[in-house]
C-alpha positions as protocol buffer text, in pm:
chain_id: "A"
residue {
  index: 1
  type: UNK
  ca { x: -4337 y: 5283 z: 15188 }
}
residue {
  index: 2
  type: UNK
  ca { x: -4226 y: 5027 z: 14969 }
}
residue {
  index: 3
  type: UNK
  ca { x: -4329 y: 4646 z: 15115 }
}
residue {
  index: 4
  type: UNK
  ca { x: -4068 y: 4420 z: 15218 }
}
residue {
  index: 5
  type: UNK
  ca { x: -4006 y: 4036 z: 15232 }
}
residue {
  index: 6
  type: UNK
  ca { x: -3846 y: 3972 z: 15599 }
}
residue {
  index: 7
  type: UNK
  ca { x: -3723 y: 3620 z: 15725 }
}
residue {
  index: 8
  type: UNK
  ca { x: -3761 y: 3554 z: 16044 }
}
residue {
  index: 9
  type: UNK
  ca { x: -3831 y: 3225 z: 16327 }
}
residue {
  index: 10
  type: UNK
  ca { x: -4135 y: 3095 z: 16407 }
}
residue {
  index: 11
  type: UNK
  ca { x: -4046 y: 3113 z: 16756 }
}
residue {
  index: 12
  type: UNK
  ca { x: -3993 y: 3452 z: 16722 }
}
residue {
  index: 13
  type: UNK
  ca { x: -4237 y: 3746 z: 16872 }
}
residue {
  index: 14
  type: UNK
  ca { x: -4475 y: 3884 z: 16681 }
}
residue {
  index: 15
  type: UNK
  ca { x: -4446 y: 4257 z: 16569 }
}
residue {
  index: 16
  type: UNK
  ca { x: -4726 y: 4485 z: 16369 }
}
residue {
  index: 17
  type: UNK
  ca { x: -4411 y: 4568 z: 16101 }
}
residue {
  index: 18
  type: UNK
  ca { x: -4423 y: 4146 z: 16023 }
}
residue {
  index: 19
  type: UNK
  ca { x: -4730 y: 4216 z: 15799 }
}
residue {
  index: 20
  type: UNK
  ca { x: -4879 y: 3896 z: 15637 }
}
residue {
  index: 21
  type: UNK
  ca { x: -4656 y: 3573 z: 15809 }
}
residue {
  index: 22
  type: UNK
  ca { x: -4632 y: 3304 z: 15592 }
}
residue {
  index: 23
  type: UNK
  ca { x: -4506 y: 2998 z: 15734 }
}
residue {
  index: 24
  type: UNK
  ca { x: -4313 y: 2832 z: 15456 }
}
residue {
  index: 25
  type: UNK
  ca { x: -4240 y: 2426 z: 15649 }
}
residue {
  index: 26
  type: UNK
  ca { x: -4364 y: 2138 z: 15542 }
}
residue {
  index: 27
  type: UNK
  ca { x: -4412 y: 2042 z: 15899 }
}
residue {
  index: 28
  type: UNK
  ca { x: -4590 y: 2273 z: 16157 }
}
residue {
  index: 29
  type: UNK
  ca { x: -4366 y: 2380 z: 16442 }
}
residue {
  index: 30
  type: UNK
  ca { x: -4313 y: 2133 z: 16744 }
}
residue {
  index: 31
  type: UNK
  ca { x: -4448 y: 2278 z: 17052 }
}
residue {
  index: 32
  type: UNK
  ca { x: -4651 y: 2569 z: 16907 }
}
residue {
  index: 33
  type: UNK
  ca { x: -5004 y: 2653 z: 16940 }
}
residue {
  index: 34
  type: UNK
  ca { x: -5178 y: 2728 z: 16660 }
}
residue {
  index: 35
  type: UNK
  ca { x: -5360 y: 3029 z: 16846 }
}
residue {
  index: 36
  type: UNK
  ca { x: -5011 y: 3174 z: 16931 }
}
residue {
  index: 37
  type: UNK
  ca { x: -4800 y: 3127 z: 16608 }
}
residue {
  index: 38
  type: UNK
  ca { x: -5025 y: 3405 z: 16426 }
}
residue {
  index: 39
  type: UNK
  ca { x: -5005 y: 3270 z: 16102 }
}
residue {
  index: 40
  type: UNK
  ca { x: -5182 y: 3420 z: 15816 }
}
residue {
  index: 41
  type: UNK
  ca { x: -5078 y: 3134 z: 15570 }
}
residue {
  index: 42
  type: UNK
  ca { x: -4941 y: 2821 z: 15608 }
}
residue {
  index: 43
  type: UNK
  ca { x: -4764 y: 2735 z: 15232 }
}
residue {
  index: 44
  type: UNK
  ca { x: -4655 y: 2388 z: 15306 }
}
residue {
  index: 45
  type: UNK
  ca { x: -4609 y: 2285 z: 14951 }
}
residue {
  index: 46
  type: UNK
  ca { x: -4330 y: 2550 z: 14860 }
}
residue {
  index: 47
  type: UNK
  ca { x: -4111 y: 2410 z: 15149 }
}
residue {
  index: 48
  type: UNK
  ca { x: -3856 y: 2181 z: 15018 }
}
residue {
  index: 49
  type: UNK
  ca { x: -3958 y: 1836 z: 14925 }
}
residue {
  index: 50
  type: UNK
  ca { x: -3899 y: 1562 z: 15180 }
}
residue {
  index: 51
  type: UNK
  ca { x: -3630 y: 1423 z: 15021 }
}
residue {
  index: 52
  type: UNK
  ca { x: -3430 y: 1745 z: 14998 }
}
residue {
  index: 53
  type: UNK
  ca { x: -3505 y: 1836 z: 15340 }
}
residue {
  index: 54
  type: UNK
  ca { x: -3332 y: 1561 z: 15506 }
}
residue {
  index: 55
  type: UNK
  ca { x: -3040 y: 1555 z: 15299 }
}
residue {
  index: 56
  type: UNK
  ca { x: -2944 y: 1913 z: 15341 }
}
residue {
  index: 57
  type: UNK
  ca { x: -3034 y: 1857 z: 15757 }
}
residue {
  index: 58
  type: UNK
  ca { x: -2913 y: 2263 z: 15830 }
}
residue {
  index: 59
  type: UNK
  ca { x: -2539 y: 2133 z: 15696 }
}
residue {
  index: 60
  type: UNK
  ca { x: -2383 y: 2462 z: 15593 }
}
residue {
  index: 61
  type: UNK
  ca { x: -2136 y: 2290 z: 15356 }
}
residue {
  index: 62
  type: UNK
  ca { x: -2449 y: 2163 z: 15123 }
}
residue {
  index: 63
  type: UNK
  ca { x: -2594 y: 2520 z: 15150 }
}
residue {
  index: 64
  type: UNK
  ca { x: -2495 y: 2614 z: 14768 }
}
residue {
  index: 65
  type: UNK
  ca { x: -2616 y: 2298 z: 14617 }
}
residue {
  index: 66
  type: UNK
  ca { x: -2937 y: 2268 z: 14851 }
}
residue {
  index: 67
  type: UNK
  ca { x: -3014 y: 2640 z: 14696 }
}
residue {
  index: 68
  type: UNK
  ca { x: -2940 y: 2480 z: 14350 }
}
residue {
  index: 69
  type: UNK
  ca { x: -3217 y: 2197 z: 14391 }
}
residue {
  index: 70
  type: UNK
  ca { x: -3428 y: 2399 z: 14638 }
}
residue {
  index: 71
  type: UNK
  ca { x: -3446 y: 2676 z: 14289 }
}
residue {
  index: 72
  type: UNK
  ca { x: -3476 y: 2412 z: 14076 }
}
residue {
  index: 73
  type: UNK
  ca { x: -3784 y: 2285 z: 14258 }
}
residue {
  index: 74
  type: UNK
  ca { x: -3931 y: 2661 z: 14304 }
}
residue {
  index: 75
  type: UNK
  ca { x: -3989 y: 2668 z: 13949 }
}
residue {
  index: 76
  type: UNK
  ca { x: -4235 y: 2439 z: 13918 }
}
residue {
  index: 77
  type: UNK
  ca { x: -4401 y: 2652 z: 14190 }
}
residue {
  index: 78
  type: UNK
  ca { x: -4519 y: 2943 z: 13999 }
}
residue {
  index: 79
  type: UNK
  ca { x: -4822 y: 2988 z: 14122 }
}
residue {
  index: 80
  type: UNK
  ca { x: -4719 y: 3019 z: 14486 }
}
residue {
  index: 81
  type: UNK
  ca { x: -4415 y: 3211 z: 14411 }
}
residue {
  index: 82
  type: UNK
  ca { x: -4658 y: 3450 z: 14188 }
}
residue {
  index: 83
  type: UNK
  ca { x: -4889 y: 3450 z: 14554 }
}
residue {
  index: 84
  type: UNK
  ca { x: -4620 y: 3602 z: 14753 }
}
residue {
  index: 85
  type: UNK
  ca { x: -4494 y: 3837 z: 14551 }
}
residue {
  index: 86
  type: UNK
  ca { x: -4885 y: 3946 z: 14476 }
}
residue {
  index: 87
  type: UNK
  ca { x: -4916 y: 3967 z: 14860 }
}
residue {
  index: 88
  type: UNK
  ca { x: -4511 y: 4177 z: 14908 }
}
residue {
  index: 89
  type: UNK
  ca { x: -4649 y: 4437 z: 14655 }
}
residue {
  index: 90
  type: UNK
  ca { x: -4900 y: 4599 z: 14908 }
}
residue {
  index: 91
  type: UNK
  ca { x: -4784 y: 4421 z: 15273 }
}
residue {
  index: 92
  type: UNK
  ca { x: -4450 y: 4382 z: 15419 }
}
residue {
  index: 93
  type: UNK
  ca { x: -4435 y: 3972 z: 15431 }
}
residue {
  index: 94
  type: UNK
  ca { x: -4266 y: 3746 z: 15692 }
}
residue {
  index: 95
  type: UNK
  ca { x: -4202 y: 3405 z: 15602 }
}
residue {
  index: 96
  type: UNK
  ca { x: -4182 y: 3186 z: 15894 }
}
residue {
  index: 97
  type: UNK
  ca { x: -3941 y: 2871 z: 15969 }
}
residue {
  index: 98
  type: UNK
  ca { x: -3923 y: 2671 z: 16278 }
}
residue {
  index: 99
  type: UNK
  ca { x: -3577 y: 2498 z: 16246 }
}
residue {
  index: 100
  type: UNK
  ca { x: -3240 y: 2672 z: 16491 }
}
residue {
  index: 101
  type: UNK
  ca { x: -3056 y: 2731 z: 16212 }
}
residue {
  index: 102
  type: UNK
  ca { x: -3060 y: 3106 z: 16100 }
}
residue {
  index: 103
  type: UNK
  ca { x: -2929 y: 3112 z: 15805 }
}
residue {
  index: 104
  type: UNK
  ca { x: -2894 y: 2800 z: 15624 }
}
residue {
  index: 105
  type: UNK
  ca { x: -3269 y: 2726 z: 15616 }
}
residue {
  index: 106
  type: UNK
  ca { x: -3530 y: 2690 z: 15368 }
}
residue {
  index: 107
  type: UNK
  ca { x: -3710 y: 3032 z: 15427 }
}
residue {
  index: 108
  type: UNK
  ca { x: -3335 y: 3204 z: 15382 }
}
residue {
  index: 109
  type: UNK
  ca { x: -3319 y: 3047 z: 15044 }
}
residue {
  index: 110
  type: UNK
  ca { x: -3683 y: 3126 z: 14955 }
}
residue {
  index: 111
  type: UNK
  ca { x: -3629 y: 3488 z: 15011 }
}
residue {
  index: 112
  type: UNK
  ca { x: -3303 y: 3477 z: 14790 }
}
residue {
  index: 113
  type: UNK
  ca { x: -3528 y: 3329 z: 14497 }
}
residue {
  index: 114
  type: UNK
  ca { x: -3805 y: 3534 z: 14524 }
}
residue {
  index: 115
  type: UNK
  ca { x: -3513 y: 3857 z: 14528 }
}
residue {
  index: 116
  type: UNK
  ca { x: -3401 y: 3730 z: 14235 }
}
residue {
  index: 117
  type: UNK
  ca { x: -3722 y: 3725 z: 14028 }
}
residue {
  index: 118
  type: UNK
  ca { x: -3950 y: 3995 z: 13899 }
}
């Protein structure tokens, strides 16, 4: 069985095929208990920076360039990035967001970076 990297809401039930759930905000998840989120790690310093956050706000028609800076920001990250992978190599991984939006989130572009690297 070959380990995967899943997306998937914070919100979301927990299943035994999410292996290690990372949630990847910078802020923890309005109305959830700590006891019932099941979080194995909580990696709020590879979430977008502040700044970025708020501009993008979920709009779908900044989703290429939020990518763009969101990337451009991951690579200073090595060390986390280098984390997860270590951890997807032996345990399917779930990383965790919070916000309604499905697709155009920060966890959605996380998984799309760490795809793309080796």
């Amino acid at each position: 069985m070959r380990a995967l990297i899943r997306v998937k809401r914070v919100y979301d039930a927990y299943e035994e095929e999410d292996g290690i759930r990372i949630l990847v905000d910078r802020l923890w998840p309005r109305g959830l208990r700590k006891e019932e989120a099941r979080i194995d790690y909580w990696m709020k310093d590879i979430a977008p920076s502040s700044e970025l956050r708020k501009w993008f706000s979920h709009d779908k028609n900044k989703w290429e360039e939020f990518k763009r800076r969101y990337f451009e920001e991951l690579r200073n990250k090595g060390e986390k990035i280098s984390f997860i992978k270590e951890l997807s190599k032996t345990s399917n991984v779930t990383l965790l967001y919070s916000s309604k939006e499905r697709i155009y989130n920060n966890a959605m572009a996380l998984k799309e970076y760490l795809d793309s690297i080796e």
